[in-house]
N, C-alpha and C positions, 0 to 999 in steps of 0.2 A: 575809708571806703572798702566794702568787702573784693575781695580778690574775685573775678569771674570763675565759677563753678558751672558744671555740667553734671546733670544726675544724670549715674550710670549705676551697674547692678556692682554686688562686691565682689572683689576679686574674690579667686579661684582658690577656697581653703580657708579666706576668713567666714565670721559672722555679718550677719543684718548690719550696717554701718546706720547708726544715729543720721537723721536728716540735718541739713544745715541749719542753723536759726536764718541766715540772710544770705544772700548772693547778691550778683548782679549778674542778669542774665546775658551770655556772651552774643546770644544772635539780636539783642534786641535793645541792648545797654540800658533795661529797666532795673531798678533792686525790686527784690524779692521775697517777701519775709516769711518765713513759716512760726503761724501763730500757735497753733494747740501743740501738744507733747502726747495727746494719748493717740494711739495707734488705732482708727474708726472713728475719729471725729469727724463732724461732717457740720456746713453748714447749710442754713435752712435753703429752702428751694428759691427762685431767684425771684419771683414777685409775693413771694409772703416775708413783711415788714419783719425782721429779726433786730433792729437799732431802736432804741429810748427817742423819745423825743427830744431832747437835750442834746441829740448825737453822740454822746461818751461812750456808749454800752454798746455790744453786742449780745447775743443768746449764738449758743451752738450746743449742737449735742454730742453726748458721746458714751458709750453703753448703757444706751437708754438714758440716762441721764440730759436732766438741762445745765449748761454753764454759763458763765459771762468770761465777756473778754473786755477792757478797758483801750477804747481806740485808741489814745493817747500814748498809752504804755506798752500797750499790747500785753498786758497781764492778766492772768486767769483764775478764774476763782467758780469752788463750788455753788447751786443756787437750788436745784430739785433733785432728787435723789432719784433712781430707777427703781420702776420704769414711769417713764411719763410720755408722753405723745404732743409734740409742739405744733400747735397751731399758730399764731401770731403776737409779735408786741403788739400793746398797743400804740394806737399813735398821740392820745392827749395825755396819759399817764405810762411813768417807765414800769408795767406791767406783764408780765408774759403768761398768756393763756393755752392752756394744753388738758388733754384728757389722760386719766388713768383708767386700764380695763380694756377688756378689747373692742375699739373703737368699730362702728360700723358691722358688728360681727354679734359679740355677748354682750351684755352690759356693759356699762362706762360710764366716769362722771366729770363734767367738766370744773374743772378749777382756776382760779387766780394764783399768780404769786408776786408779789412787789420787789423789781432789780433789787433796788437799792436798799430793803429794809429786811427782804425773806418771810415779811408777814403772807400766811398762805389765806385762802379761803376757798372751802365750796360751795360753788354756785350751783349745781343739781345734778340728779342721777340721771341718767340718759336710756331710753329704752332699747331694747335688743334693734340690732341691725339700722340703728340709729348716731349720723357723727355728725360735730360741729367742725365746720373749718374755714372760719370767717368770723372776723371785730370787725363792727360800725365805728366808723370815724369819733364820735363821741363816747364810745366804749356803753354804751346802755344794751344794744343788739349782738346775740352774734347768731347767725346761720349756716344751717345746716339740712342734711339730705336724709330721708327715711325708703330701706326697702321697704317694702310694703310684703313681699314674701320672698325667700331664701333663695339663693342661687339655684339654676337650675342643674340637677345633676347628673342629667344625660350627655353623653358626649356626642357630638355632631357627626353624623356617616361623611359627609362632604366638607372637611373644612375648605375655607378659600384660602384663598396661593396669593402669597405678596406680589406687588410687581417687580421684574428683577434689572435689578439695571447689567449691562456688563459688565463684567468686571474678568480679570486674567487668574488664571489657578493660584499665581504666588499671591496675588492679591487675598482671596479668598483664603489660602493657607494660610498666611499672614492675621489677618482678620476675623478668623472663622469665630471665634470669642464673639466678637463685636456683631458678625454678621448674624448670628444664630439666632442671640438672643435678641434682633433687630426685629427679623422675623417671626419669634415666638410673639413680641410683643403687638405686632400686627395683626397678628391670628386670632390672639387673645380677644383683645380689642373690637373684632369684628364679632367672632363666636356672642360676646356679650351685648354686642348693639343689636345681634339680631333677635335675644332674647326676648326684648320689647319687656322686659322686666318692670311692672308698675313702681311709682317713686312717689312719694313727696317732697318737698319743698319749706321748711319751715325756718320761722327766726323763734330766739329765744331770748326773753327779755332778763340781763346779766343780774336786775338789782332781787326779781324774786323766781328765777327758773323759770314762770313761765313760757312756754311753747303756745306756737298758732300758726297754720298751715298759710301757706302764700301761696301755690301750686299746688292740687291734691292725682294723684292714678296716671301721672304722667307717664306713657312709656317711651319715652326718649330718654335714655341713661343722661342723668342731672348731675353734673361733675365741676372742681374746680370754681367752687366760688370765693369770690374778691370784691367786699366791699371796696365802695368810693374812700380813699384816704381823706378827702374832706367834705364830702355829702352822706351822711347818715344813713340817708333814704334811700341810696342807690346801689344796687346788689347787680354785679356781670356773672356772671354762670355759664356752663357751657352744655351744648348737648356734645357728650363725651360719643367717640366710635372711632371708627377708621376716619381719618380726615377728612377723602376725597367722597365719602358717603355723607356727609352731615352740613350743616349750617351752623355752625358751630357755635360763635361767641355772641352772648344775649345780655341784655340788661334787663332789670325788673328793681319796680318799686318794693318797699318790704310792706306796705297793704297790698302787694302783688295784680299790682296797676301797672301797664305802661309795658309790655312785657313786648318788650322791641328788638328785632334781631338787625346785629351791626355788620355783619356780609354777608351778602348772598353772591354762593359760586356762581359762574357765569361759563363756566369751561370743563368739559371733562378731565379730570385728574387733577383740578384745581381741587386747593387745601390751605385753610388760613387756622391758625392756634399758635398756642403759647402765647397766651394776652396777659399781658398785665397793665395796671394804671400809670400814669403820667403824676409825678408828687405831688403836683396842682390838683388834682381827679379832673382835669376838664380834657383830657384826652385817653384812648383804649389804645396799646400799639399791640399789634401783632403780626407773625411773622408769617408771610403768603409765599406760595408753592404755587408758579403761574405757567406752569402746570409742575406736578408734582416730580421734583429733582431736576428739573430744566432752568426754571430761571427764579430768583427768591426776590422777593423785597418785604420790609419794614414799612408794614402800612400802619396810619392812625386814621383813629375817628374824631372829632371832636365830638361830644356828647351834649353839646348845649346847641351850637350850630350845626352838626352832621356831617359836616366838612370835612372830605378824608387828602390827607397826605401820605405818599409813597415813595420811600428811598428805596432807589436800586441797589441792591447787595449782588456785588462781584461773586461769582462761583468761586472762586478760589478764596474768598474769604467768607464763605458762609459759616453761620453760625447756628448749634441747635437754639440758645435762647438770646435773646437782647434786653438792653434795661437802659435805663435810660438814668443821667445824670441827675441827682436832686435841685441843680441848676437848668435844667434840659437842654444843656450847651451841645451834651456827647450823648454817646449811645458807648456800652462795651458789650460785646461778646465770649460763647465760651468755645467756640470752635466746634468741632465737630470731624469724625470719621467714617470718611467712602465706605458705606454697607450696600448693600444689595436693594434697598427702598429709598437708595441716595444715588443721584450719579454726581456726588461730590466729591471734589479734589483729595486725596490724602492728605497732601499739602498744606491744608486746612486748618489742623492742629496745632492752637494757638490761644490763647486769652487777647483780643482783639480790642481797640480802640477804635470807635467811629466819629469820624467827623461830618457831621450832617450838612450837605446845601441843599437849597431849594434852589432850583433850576427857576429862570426866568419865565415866566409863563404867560408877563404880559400881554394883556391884547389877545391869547388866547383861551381861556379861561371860560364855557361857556354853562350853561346850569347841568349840576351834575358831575361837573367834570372831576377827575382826582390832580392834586395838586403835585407836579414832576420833582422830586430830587432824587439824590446820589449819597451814599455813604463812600468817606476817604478813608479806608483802612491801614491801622500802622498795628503791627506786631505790640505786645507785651509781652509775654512770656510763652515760653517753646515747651507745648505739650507735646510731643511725640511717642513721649513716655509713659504720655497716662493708657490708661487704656480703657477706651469709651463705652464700657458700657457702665461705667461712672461718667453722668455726665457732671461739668464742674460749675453750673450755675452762677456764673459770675454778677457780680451789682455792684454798683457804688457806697464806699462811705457815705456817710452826710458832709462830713466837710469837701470831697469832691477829690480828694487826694488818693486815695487808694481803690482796688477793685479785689473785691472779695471773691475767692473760691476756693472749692476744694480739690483734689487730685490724687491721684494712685501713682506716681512718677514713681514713688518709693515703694511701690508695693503696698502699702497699709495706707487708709486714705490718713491726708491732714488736711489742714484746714489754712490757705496762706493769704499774704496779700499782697499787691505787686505795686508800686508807686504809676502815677498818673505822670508825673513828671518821670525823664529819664533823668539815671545819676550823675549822669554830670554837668548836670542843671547847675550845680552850687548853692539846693533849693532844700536838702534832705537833712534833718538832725538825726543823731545817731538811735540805732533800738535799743529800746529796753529787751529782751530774751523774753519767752515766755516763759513761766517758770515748769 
């Protein structure tokens, strides 16, 4: 068993100290691995599939570059060269689909490459201000968002003003990193919703490039789409803005049938996003702001019945994203830090474990209603050191043993993984290093 380690900066006069391959971490008795060696690797964002269907494999990137990592060993090998732009594995074959060119912006073309073999192919050219970022569960579709005309490039006389939570001057000195670009990112976000910028909506059929509009002149900014992992036909999307302005996460058919939206706010400063699917696809979870920094929960929809459930997330354990176990036993978190569009705990700063109940509801239950649970939070690993405005996007292996993320704890991001069990379970075989 590795000896408990704390990451701190180097002392006074050496060099940049090499990160550990493992630990165990002392505040929380999890091991802890650090899988990549290059200095900016990063793993994918937490609801885009980066694992083979088999579970063995990973995808990560790293100056521009795609890589694999072998879950078993945790060994690392080259797979696409830079630069490439990662969209998704697939999920029936160990595939990974990404664009070369500048995506969304100049031209771009989308391509295949096979984990395990490196046989590449392209699949077609992409037109200007046009990106894919979504595979269909049977890999024939993937879709994607069309401007229809260029950013605007006037600047706003009036931007609008985040809302600010309190916070104390050391807080803000402390944070100011964090808080800055919290609020830049709000600004942004709003300045672009107000655009009313026209959009399409389109899928592209993988076996001959084909394109066909699903959506056509939308101006509601069309952001963040996430095929069904195992319904083909079912495409969630979002209308992208400031949260507490929008109705955010939608579903639609790919003949762009059925275009049904899955919450409507009901509260001023109320804000639900960061949705991803359930490994089943018969659930959407996403994280609600009831009202915005005050109180959070982890709501689902069910998409067949409409059925929502809602675990309460403790403030001191909130998290910016959740994900939910390939068993749907847990939930993990990446934590998150107190900024000025948060009135969340500092404290907070952690790769989180959630244990879900559903609260007895019998007997109360009446039509419509949302179904009551709680999330049990237990620490994994003590971020206090990263610094948040990397957020570290935590997810599940497939086998259910480890949680993926990445981190700045070291200054340079890497890419780690932290045991589901603690170590001294009697549960843990030794690591292989990455190389």
């Amino acid at each position: 068993m590795a000896a408990p380690w704390v990451p701190s900066a180097a002392a006074a006069g050496d060099g940049p100290q090499p990160p550990p391959r493992s630990w165990i971490d002392p505040d929380t008795g999890h091991r802890v691995i650090r899988i990549t060696d290059e200095p900016g690797s990063a793993s994918l964002y937490f609801n885009d599939n980066s694992c083979t269907p088999d579970g063995r494999s990973m995808v990560y990137t790293a100056g521009g570059a795609i890589k694999v990592v072998d879950l078993a060993t945790f060994q690392t090998r080259n797979l696409v060269p830079s630069p490439a732009h990662v969209i998704v594995v697939g999920h029936k074959t160990p595939t990974v689909y990404y664009t070369r060119g500048a995506a969304g912006s100049g031209p771009s073309a989308l391509y295949a490459t096979n984990i395990e073999t490196g046989e590449t192919r392209k699949i077609a050219d992409l037109p200007p201000r046009a990106s894919v970022s979504s595979i269909n569960a049977d890999e024939t579709l993937g879709a994607g968002t069309f401007n229809e005309i260029g950013p605007s490039a006037a600047p706003r006389a009036n931007p609008p003003q985040a809302p600010m939570a309190p916070v104390s001057e050391n807080e803000v000195a402390k944070r100011g990193q964090v808080l800055g670009a919290a609020v830049d990112k709000v600004l942004m976000m709003d300045a672009r919703l107000a655009e009313r910028r026209p959009m399409s909506m389109f899928t592209i059929d993988l076996r001959n490039g084909k394109t066909t509009n699903i959506m056509e002149h939308s101006t509601d900014w069309l952001n963040h789409l996430q095929f069904s992992p195992t319904d083909p036909t079912l495409l969630m999307y979002c209308h992208e803005g400031t949260w507490w302005k929008v109705d955010r996460i939608w579903t639609i058919r790919t003949d762009g049938t059925q275009n049904t939206l899955v919450h409507k706010r009901i509260m001023g400063l109320e804000a639900a996003g960061h949705e991803s699917w359930s490994p089943d696809g018969k659930t959407i979870w996403y994280e609600i702001r009831f009202p915005w920094g005050v109180d959070h929960f982890t709501g689902g929809y069910n998409v067949e019945t409409a059925e929502r459930t809602w675990y309460h997330v403790d403030i001191n354990a909130w998290s910016i994203h959740y994900s939910q176990s390939p068993d749907e036993t847990l939930f993990c978190g990446d934590g998150g830090s107190g900024t000025v569009v948060e009135w969340a705990s500092p404290e907070n700063e952690w790769i989180y474990l959630f244990r879900p109940e559903l609260l007895n509801a019998a007997g109360s239950l009446g039509t419509n209603l949302i179904r009551p649970g709680v999330f049990h939070p237990e620490r994994l690993v003590n971020l206090h050191k990263n610094t948040y405005t990397l957020e570290p996007n935590a997810f599940f292996t497939p086998d259910n043993r480890h949680v993926i993320f990445r981190s700045n704890m070291f200054g340079p991001t890497y890419v780690f993984a932290v045991d589901v069990a603690k170590a001294d379970a009697g549960s843990q075989a030794p690591v292989s290093p990455a190389r």
